[in-house]
TIKEVEX-260677 format. One record per atom (N, C-alpha, C): atom name; residue number from 1; x, y, z. Coordinates in pm, 1 decimal, always signed. Example, Ala and Ser with C-alpha at 12.3 -4.5 7.8 and 13.67 -1.06 7.14 Angstrom:
! TIKEVEX-260677
(N; 1; (+1319.0; -569.0; +780.0))
(CA; 1; (+1230.0; -450.0; +780.0))
(C; 1; (+1320.0; -330.0; +780.0))
(N; 2; (+1285.0; -225.0; +708.0))
(CA; 2; (+1367.0; -106.0; +714.0))
(C; 2; (+1290.0; +3.0; +787.0))
//
This chain:
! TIKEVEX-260677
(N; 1; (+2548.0; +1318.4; +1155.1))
(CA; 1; (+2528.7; +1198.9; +1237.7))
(C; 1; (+2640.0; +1097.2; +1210.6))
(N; 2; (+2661.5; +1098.6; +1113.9))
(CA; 2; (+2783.5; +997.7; +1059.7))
(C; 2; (+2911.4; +1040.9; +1111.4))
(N; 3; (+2967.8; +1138.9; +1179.5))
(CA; 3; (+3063.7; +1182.2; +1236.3))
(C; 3; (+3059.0; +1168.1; +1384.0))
(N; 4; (+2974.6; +1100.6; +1442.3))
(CA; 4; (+2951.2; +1068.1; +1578.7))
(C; 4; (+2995.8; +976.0; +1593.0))
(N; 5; (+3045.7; +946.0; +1720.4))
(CA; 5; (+3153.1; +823.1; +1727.6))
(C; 5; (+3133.1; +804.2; +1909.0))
(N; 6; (+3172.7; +686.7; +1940.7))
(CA; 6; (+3159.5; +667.6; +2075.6))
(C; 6; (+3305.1; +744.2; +2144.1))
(N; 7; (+3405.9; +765.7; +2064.0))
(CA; 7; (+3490.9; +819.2; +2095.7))
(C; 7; (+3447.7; +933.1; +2127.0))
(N; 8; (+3424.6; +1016.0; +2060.2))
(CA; 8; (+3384.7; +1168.2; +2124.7))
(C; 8; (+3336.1; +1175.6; +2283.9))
(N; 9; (+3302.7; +1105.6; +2314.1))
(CA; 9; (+3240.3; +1111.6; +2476.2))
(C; 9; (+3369.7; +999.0; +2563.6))
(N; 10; (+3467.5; +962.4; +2506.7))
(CA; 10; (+3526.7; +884.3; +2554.7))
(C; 10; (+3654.0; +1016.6; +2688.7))
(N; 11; (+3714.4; +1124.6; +2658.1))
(CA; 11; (+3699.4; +1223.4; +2757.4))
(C; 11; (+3643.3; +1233.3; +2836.4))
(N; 12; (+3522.3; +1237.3; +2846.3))
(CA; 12; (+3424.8; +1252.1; +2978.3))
(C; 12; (+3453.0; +1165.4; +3026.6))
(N; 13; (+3437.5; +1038.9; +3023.2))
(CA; 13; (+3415.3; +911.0; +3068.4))
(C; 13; (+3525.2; +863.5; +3168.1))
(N; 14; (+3663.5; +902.5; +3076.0))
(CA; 14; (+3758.6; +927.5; +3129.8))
(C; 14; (+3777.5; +1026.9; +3259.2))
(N; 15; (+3747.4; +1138.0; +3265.9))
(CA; 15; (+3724.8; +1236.1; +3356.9))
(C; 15; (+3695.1; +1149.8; +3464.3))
(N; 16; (+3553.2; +1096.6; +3418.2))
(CA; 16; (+3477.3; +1070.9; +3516.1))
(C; 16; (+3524.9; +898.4; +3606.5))
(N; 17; (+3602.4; +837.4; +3544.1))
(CA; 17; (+3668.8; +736.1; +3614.4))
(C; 17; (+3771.2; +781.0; +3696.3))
(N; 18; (+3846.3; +894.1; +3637.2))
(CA; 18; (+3929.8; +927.7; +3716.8))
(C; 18; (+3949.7; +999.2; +3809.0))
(N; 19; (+3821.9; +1063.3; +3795.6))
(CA; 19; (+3791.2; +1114.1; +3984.8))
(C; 19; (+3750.1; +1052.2; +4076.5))
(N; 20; (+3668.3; +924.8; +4015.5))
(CA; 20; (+3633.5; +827.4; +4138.0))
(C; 20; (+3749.5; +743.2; +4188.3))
(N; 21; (+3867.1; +726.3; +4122.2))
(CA; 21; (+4012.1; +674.3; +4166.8))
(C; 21; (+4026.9; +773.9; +4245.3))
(N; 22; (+4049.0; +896.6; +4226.5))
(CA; 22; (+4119.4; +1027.7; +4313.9))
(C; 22; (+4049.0; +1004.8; +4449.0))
(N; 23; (+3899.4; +996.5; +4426.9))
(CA; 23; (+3842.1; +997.9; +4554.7))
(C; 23; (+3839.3; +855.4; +4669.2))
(N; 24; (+3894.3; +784.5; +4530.3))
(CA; 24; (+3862.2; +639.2; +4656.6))
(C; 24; (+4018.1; +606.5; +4730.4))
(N; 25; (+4161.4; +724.3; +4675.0))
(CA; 25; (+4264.9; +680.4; +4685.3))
(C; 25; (+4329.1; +809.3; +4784.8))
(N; 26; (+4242.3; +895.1; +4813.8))
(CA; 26; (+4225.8; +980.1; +4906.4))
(C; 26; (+4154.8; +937.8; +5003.9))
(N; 27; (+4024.3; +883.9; +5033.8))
(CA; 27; (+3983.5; +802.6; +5106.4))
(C; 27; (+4034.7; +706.7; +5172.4))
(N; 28; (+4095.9; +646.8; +5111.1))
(CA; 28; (+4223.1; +527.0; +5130.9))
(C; 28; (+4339.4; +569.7; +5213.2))
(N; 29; (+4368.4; +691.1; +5176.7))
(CA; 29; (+4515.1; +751.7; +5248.7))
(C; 29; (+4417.3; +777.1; +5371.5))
(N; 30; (+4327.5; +801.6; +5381.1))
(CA; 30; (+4244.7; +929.0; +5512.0))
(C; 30; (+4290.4; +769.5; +5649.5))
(N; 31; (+4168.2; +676.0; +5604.6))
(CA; 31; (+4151.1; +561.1; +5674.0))
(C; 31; (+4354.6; +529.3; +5717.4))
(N; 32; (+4439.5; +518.2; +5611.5))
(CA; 32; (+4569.8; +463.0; +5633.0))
(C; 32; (+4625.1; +558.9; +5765.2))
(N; 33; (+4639.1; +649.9; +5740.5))
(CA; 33; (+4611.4; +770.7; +5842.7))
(C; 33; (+4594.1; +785.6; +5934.3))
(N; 34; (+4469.9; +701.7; +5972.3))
(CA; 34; (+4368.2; +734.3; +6041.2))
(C; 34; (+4444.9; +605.1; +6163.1))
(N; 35; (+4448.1; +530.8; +6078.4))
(CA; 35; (+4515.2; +381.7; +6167.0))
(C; 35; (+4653.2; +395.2; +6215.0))
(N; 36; (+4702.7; +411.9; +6126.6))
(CA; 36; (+4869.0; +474.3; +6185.6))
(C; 36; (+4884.5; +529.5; +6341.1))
(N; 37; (+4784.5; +585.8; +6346.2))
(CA; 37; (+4764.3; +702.2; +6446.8))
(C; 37; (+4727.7; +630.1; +6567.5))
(N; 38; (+4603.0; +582.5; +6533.8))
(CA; 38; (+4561.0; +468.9; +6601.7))
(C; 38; (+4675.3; +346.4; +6671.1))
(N; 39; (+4728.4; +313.4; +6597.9))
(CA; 39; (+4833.3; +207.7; +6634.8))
(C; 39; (+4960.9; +283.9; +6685.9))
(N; 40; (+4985.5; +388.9; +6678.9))
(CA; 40; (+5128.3; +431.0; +6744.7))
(C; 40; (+5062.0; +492.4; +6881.4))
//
């Protein structure tokens, strides 16, 4: 128990922030995209 650390789960956490960037910055391009298109 004494070797448990909040670090150890700090990976995941990471993972897991950084797919919700991927997805909100893909999302982001879709909409940019989406308008471009729209406007030309």
């Amino acid at each position: 128990m004494n070797g448990w650390r909040w670090s150890d789960l700090h990976p995941i956490s990471f993972l897991f922030y950084g797919a919700k960037i991927i997805h909100f910055f893909v999302t982001t391009k879709q909409i940019y995209k989406f308008a471009n298109w729209q406007i030309c």
